[in-house]
C-alpha positions as CSV (number, residue, x, y, z in Angstrom):
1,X,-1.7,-23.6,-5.6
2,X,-0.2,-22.0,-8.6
3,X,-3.0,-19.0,-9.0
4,X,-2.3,-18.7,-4.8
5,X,1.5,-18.1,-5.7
6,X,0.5,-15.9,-8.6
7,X,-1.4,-13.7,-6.2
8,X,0.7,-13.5,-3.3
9,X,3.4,-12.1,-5.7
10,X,1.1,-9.8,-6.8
11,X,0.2,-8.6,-3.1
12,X,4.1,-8.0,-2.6
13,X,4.2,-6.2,-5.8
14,X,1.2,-3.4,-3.7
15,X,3.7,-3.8,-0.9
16,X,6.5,-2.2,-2.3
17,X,8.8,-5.5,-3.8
18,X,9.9,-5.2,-7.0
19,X,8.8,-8.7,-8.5
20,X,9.6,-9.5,-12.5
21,X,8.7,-12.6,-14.3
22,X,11.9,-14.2,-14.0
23,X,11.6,-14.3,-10.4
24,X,7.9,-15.6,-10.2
25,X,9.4,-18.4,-12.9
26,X,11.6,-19.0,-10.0
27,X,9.2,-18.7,-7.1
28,X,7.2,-21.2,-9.3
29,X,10.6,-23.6,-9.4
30,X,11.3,-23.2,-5.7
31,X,7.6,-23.7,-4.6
32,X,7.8,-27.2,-6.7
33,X,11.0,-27.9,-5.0
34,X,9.9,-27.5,-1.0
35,X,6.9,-28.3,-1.7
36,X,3.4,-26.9,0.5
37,X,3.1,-29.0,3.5
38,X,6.0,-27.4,5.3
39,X,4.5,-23.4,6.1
40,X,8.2,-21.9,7.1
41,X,9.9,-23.7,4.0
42,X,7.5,-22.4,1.5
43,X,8.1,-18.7,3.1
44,X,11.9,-18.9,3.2
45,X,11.7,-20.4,-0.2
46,X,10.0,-17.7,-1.9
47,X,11.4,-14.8,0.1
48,X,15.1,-16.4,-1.0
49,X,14.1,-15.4,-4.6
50,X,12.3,-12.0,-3.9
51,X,14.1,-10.5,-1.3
52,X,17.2,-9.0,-1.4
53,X,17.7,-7.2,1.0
54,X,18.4,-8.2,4.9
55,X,16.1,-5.4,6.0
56,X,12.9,-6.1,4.0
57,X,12.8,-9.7,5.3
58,X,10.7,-8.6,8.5
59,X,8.5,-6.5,6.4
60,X,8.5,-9.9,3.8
61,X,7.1,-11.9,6.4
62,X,4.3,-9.6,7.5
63,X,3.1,-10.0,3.9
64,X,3.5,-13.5,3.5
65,X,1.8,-14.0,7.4
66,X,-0.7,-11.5,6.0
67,X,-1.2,-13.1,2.8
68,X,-2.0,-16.5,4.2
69,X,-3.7,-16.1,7.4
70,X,-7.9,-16.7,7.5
71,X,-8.2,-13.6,7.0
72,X,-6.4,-12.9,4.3
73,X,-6.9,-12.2,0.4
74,X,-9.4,-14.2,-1.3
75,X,-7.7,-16.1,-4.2
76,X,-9.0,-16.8,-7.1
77,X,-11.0,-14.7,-9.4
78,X,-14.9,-13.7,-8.5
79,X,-16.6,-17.2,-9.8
80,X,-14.2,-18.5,-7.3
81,X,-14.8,-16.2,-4.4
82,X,-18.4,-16.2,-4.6
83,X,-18.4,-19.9,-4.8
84,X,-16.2,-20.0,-1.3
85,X,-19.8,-18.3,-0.1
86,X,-21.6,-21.1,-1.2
87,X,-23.7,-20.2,-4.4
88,X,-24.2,-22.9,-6.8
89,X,-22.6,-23.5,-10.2
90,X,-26.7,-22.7,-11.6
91,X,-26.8,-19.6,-9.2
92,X,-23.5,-18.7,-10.9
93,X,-24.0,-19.2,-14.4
94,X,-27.3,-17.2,-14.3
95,X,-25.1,-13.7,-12.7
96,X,-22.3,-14.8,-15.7
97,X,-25.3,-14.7,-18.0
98,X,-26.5,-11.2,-16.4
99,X,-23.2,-9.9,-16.5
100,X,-22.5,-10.7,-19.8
101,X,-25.2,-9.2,-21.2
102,X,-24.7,-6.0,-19.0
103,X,-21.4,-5.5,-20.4
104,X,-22.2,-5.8,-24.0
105,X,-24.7,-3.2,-23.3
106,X,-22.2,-0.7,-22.3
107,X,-20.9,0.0,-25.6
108,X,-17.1,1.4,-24.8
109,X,-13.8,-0.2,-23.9
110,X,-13.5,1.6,-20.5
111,X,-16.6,0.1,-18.7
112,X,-15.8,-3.6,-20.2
113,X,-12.2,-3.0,-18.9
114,X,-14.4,-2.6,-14.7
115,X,-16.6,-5.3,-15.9
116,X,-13.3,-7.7,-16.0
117,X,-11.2,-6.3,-13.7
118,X,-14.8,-7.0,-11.5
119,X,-14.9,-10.2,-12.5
120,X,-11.3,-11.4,-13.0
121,X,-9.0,-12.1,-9.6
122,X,-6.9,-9.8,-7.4
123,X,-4.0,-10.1,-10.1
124,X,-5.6,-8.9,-12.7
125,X,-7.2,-5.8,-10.7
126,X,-3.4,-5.0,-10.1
127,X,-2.3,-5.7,-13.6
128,X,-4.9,-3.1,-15.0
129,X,-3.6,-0.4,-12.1
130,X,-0.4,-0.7,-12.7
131,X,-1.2,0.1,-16.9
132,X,0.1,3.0,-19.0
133,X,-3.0,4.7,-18.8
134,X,-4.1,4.6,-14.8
135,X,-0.2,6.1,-14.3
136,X,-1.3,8.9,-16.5
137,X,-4.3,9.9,-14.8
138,X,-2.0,9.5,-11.5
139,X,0.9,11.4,-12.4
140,X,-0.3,15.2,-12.1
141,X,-1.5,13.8,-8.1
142,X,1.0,16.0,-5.3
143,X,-0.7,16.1,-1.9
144,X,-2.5,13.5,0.1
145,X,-5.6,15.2,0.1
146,X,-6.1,14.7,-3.3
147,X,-6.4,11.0,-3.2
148,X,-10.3,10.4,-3.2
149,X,-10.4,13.1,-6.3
150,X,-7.9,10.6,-8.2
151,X,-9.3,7.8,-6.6
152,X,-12.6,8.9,-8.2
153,X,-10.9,9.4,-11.9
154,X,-8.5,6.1,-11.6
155,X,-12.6,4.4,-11.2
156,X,-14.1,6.5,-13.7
157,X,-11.2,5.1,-16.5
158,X,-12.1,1.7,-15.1
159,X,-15.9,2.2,-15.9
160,X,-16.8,1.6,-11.9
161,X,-19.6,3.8,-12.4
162,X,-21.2,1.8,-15.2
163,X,-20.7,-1.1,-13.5
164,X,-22.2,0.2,-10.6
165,X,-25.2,0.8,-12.3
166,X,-25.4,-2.4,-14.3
167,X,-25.4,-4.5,-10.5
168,X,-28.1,-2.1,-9.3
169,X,-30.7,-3.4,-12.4
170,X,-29.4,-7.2,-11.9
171,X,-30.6,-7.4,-8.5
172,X,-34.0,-7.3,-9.7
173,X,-32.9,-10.0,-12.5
174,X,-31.1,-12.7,-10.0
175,X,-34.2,-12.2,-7.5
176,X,-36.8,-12.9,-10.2
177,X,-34.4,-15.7,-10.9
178,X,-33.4,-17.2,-7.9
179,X,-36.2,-15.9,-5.9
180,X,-35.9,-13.0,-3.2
181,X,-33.6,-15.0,-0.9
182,X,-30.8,-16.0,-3.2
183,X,-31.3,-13.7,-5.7
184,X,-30.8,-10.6,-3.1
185,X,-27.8,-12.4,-1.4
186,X,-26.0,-13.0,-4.7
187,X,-26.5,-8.8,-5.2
188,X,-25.7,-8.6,-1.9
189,X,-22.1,-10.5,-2.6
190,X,-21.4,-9.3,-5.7
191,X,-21.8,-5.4,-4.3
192,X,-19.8,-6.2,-1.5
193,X,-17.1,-7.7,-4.7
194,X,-17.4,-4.3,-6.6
195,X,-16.5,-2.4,-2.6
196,X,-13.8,-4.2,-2.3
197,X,-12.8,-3.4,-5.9
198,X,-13.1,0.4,-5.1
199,X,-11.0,-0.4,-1.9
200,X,-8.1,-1.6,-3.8
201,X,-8.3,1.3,-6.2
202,X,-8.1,4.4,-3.5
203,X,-5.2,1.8,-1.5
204,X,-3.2,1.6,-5.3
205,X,-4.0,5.6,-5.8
206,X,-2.3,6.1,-2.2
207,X,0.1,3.9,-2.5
208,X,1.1,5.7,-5.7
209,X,1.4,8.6,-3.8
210,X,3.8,7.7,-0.9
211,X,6.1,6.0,-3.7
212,X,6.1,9.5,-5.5
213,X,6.6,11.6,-2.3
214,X,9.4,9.2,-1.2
215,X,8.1,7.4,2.1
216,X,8.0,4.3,0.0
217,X,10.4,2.8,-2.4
218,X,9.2,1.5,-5.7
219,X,11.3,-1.0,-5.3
220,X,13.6,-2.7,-3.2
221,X,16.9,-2.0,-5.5
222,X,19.2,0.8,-3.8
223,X,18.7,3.4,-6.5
224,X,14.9,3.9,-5.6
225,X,15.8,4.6,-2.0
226,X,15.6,7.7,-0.2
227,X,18.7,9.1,0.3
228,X,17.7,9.3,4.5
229,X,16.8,5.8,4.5
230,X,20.4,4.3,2.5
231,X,22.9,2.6,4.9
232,X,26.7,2.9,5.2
233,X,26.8,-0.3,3.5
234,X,24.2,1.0,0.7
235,X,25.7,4.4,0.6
236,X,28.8,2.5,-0.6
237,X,26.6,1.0,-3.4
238,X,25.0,3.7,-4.4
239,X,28.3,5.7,-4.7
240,X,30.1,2.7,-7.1
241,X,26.5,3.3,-9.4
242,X,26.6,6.9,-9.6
243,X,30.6,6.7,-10.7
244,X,29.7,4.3,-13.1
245,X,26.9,6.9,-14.5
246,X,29.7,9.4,-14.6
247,X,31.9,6.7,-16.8
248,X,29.3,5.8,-19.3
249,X,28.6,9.8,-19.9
250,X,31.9,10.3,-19.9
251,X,31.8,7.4,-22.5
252,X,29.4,8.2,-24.6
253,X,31.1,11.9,-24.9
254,X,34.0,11.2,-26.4
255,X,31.9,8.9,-28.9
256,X,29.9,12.2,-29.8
257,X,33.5,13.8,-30.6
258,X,34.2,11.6,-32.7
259,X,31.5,11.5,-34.9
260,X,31.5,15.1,-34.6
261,X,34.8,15.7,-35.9
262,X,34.1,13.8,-39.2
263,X,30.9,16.4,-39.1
264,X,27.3,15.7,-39.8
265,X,26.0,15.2,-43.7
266,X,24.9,18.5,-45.4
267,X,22.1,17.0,-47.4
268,X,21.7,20.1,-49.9
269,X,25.4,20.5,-50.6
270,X,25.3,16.2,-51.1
271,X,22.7,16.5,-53.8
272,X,24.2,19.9,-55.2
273,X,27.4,18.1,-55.6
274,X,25.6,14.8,-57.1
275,X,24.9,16.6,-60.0
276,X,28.3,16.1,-61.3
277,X,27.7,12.1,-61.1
278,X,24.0,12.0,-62.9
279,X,22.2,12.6,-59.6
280,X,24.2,9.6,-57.6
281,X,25.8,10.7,-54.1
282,X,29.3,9.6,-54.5
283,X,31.0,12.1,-52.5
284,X,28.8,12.9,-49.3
285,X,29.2,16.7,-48.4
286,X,29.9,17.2,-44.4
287,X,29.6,20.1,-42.1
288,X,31.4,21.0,-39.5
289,X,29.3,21.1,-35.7
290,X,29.6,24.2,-34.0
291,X,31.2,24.0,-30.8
292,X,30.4,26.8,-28.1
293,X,32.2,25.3,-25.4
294,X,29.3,25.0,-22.7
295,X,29.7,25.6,-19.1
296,X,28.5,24.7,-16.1
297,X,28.4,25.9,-12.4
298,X,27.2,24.0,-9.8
299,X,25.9,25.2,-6.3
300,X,25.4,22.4,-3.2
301,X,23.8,22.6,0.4
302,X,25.8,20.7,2.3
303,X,23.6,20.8,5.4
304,X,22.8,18.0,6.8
305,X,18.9,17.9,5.8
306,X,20.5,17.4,2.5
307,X,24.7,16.1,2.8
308,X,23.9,12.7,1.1
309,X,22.3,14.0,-1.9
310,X,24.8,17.2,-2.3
311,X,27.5,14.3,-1.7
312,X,26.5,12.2,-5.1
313,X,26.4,15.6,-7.0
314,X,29.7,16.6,-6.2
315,X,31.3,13.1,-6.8
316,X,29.3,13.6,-10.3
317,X,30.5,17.0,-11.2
318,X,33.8,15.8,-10.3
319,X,33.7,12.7,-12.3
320,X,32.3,14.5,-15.5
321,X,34.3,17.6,-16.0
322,X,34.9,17.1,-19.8
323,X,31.3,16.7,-20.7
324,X,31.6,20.6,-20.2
325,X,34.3,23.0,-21.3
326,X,34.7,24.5,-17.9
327,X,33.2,23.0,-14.6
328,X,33.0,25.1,-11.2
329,X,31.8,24.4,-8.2
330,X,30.3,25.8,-4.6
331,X,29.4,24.5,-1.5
332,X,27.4,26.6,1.5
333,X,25.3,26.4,4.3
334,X,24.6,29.9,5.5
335,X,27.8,31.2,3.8
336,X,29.1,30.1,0.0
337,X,32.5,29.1,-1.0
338,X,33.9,27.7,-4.6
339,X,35.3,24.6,-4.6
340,X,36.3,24.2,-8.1
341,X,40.2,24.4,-6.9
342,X,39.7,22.4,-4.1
343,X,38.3,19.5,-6.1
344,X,41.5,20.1,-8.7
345,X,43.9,20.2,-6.0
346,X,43.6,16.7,-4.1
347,X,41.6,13.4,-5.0
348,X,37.5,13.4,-4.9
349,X,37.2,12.1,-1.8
350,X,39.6,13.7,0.3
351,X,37.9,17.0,-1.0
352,X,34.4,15.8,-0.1
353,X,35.7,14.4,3.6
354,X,36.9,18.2,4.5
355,X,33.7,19.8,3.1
356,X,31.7,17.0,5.6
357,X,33.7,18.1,8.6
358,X,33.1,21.8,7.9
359,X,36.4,23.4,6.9
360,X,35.1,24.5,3.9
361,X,31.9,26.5,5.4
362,X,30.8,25.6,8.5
363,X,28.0,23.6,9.3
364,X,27.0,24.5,12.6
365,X,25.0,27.2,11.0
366,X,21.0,27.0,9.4
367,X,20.9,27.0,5.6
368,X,20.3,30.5,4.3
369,X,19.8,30.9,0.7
370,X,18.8,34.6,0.4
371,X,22.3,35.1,1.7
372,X,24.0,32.8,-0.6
373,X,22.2,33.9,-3.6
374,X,22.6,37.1,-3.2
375,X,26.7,36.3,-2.7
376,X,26.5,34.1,-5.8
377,X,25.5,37.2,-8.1
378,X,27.9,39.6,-6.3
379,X,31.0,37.6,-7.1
380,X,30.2,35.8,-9.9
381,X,26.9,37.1,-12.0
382,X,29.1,39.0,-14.5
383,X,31.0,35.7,-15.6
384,X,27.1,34.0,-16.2
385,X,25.7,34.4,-20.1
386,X,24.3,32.2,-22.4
387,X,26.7,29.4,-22.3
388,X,26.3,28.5,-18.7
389,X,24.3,26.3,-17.3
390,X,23.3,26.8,-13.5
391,X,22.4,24.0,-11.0
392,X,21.3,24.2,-7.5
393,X,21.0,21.6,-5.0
394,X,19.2,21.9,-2.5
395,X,15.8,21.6,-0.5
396,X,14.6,25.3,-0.7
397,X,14.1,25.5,2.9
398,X,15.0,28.8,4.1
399,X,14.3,28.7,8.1
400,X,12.2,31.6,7.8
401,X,15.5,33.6,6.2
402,X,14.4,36.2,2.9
403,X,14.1,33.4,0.1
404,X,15.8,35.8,-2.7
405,X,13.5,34.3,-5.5
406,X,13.7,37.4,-7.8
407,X,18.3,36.3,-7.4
408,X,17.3,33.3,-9.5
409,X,15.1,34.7,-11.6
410,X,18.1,37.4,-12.9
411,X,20.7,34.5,-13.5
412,X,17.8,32.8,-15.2
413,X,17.2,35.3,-17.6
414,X,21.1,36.0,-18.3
415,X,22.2,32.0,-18.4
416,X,21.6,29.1,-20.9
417,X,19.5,27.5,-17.8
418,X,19.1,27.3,-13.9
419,X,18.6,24.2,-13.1
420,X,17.0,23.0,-9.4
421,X,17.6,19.6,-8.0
422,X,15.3,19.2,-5.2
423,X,15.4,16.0,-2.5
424,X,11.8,16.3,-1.5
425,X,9.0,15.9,-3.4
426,X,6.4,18.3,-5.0
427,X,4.0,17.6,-2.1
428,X,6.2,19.0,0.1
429,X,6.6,22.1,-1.4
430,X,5.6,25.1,0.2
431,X,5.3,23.5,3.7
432,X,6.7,25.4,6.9
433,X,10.0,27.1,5.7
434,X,9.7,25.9,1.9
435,X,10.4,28.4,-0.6
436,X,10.6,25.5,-3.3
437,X,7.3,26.7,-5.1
438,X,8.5,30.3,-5.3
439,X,12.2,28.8,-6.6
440,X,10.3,26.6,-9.0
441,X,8.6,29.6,-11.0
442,X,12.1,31.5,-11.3
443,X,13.8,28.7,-12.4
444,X,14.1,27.1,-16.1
445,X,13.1,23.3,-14.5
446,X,13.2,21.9,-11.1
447,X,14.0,18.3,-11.4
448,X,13.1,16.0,-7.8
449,X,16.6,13.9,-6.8
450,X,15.0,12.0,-3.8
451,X,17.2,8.4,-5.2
452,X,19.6,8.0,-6.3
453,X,17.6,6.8,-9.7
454,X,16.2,10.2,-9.7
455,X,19.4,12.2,-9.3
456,X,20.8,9.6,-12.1
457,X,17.5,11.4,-14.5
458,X,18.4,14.4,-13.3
459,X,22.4,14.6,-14.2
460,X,21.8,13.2,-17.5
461,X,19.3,16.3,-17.7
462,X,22.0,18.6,-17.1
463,X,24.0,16.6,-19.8
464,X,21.7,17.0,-21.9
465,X,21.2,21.0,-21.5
466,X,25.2,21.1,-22.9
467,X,24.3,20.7,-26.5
């Protein structure tokens, strides 16, 4: 019953819960607890440990109904499996001995690593999936249609080919084993294993893909949500983690001022000066950083395909102002407005509650960023040179309106960096009204802020382009 627990949390790992060994130590404890006999108990039981939140329970249950009905995954590894089909312990110790030998004949690490994850149970499969290197061969996948291309590259890393070819010359073996009948069925199950093996490998590769495009959290913690998806009462948790963000960089800044102050060590004055004491450092020579008092200007659609993200950046900017020597800020929709004085004048969220009700540029208006671009260098392109730092926010959708690309390319060239925070994901890009791919090439880097976990990345990014 253990291995069945062990892979049921592995199946609500592919389903989107986040699962980490302390909780399975846990499911393990509760499961020993209830018990097995009751159904219900053993469901609420586990789910109290792995769900936590009241609106994946329903989609919890599917799983666990899923999971356990008669038609459900086979648990156990393939020994297992193919002994539920009723082949012998001799019928199965003569494939083990085929197989075996097949995979010592391959030679490399990759085709062993298909040979295992072939042999081993559904756990295992997904432990291998979810490695290092399978993420690496996933993460350059954008668009849907490119899932059987990466499907086909995630099996080539497991050596599905070889193994492929290796079950092809041990049906001849097991039938002049076992004779044509059994011999031919055993094939005839173990290719049907190795389908079902290339099944779960296009379902991980697409699975991948929704989680990087958004239409499926990673996990069921609030900062891998979609901003769309968050409730009020999640916005309001959200909002308490990216203040706290703001606090520990505001944190760690003054620590770097500190340090910076004393100055760093000036290792060729240190050993010039050690001369004096036979070659010992005694007196460590110090120089002073050079502060150039970085800047930063900040530009939010506030329209509503985009409010809750734009929201978090401004209640970021706001929060951080002395990581930078001089912080402004604007808001539009179709027309742009600063907000740098607005934002000085009157707490954070009273600011942010006028911009949401429109008094600050109206939203009753489509976004149009050729407009606001073009404004943006008008009034302010002159003040832009190598100390500034430029982010946008927004989802690059013009509604058809002149995108203004070659705008951002000009600040680009005359600023420190332009930074693009984007809510959607690549895939999206360049779909109906999206101008994102011809933004992307005139900016320095776009960085996706779809979570609030991203947008976390994606501020300390900025942070990081002050030094």
């Amino acid at each position: 019953m253990l291995l069945s627990i062990d892979e049921f949390l592995w199946a609500l790992r592919r389903d989107g819960f986040a699962v980490s060994t302390s909780q399975a130590i846990d499911v393990a404890r509760a499961c020993a607890l209830v018990g097995v006999a009751d159904r219900a108990a053993l469901r609420d039981a586990i789910g109290a440990v792995v769900v936590e939140r009241a609106a994946d329970l329903r989609r919890y249950h599917e799983s666990f109904e899923r999971f356990f009905s008669p038609e459900g995954a086979h648990v156990g590894d393939l020994w297992g499996r193919l002994r539920e089909r009723g082949f012998s312990d001799g019928e199965l110790s003569a494939l083990r001995d085929l197989l075996s030998a097949a995979a010592e004949r391959s030679g490399t690490s990759g085709d062993a690593v298909g040979f295992h994850a072939l042999a081993g149970s559904a756990g295992e499969l997904d432990s291998v999936l979810r490695s290092a290197g399978i993420a690496r061969v996933l993460a350059p996948m954008t668009s849907s249609l490119q899932v059987g291309f990466f499907a086909q590259r995630v099996m080539d890393q497991l050596g599905v080919p070889a193994v492929a070819s290796a079950l092809r010359r041990i049906r001849s073996a097991l039938q002049e084993a076992l004779g044509d009948d059994r011999g031919g069925a055993l094939a005839d199950a173990l290719t049907a294993e190795l389908d079902r093996m290339r099944r779960r490998v296009r379902e991980h590769v697409a699975l991948t893909l929704r989680r990087s495009e958004g239409e499926e959290p990673a996990s069921a913690g609030r900062m891998d949500v979609p901003f769309a998806s968050l409730g009020e009462g999640e916005l309001d948790e959200v909002r308490r983690a990216v203040r706290e963000l703001s606090e520990r960089l505001r944190g760690a800044e003054r620590l770097r001022r500190r340090r910076a102050r004393r100055g760093r060590i000036d290792p060729h004055r240190t050993l010039r000066r050690s001369l004096q004491t036979g070659g010992v450092p005694f007196q460590p020579a110090r120089r002073a950083r050079r502060r150039d008092k970085p800047r930063l200007m900040v530009l939010c659609d506030v329209s509503d395909s985009v409010r809750v993200a734009a929201r978090f950046m401004l209640e970021f900017v706001c929060a951080a102002q002395e990581l930078f020597d001089r912080t402004r800020s604007f808001v539009f929709v179709s027309e742009l407005a600063e907000t740098t004085e607005l934002f000085e004048a009157m707490p954070t969220n009273a600011a942010l509650e006028r911009i949401q009700r429109g008094e600050v540029v109206s939203r009753a208006h489509n976004s149009n960023y050729g407009r606001v671009l073009r404004a943006f260098e008008e009034r302010h392109g002159r003040e832009i040179d190598r100390r500034v730092t430029v982010v946008i926010l927004g989802d690059g959708r013009t509604n058809y309106f002149a995108d203004e690309a070659d705008v951002v390319r000009r600040i680009r060239d005359r600023a420190r960096a332009v930074l693009w925070l984007c809510p959607e994901g690549p895939g999206a890009w360049g779909t109906g009204d999206s101008a994102m791919l011809r933004y992307a090439a005139a900016s320095t880097k776009v960085l996706v802020a779809r979570t609030a976990r991203e947008l976390e990345t994606a501020a300390r990014e900025v942070v990081a382009r002050r030094a």
